[in-house]
C-alpha positions in Angstrom: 149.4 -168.3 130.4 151.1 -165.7 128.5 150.6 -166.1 124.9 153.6 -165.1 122.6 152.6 -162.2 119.8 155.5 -163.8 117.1 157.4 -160.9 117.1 160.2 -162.0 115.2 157.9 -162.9 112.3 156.4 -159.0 112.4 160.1 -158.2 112.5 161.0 -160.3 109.3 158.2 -158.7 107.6 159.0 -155.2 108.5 162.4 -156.4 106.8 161.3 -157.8 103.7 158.9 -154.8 103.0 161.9 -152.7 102.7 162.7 -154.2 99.5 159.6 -153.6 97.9 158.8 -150.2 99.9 160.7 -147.2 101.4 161.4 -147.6 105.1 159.3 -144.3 106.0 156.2 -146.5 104.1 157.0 -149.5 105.6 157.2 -148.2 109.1 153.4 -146.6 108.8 152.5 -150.1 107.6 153.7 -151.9 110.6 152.8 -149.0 113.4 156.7 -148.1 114.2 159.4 -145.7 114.1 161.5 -145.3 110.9 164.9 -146.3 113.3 162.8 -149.6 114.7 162.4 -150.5 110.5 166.1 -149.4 110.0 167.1 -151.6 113.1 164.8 -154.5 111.5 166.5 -154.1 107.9 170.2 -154.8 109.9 168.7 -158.1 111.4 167.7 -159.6 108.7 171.1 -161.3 107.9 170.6 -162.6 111.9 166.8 -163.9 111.0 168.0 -165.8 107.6 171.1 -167.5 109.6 168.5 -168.2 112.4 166.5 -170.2 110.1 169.3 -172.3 108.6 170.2 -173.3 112.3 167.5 -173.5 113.9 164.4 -173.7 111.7 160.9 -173.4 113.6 157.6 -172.6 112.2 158.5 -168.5 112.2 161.0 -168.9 110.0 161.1 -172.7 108.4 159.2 -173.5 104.7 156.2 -175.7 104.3 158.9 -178.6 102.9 160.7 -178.9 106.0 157.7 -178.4 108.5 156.0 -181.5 106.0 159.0 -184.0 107.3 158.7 -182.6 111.1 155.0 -184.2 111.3 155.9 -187.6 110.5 155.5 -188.8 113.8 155.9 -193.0 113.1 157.7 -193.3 109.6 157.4 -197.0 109.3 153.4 -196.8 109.5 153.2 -194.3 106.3 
């Protein structure tokens, strides 16, 4: 079976490191291309509406993933 690598989490990373970095640093951080990090930086508006619709454990915080494992509700 074909295990997934989480590439949209690398890709939201690369994102977020542009704040704090220049793209030409952040793409020698991650191993790409300064257009992949530019391309990256566009997205992230597509990533942050992502998680409001559709959280999942890429993109959703520890509160909401908390309330997901309640499996039986009555027995807590």
């Amino acid at each position: 079976m074909h295990k997934s690598k989480n590439k949209n989490r690398i890709k939201y990373k690369g994102a977020r490191a542009t704040d704090a970095m220049s793209v030409v640093d952040a793409a020698k951080t991650f191993e790409v291309n300064t257009t992949t990090t530019y391309r990256w930086k566009k997205t992230i508006d597509v990533l942050a509406e992502a998680k409001d619709r559709k959280p999942n454990r890429c993109y959703a915080d520890t509160a909401s993933q908390k309330k997901k494992n309640v499996r039986f509700p009555v027995l807590d």
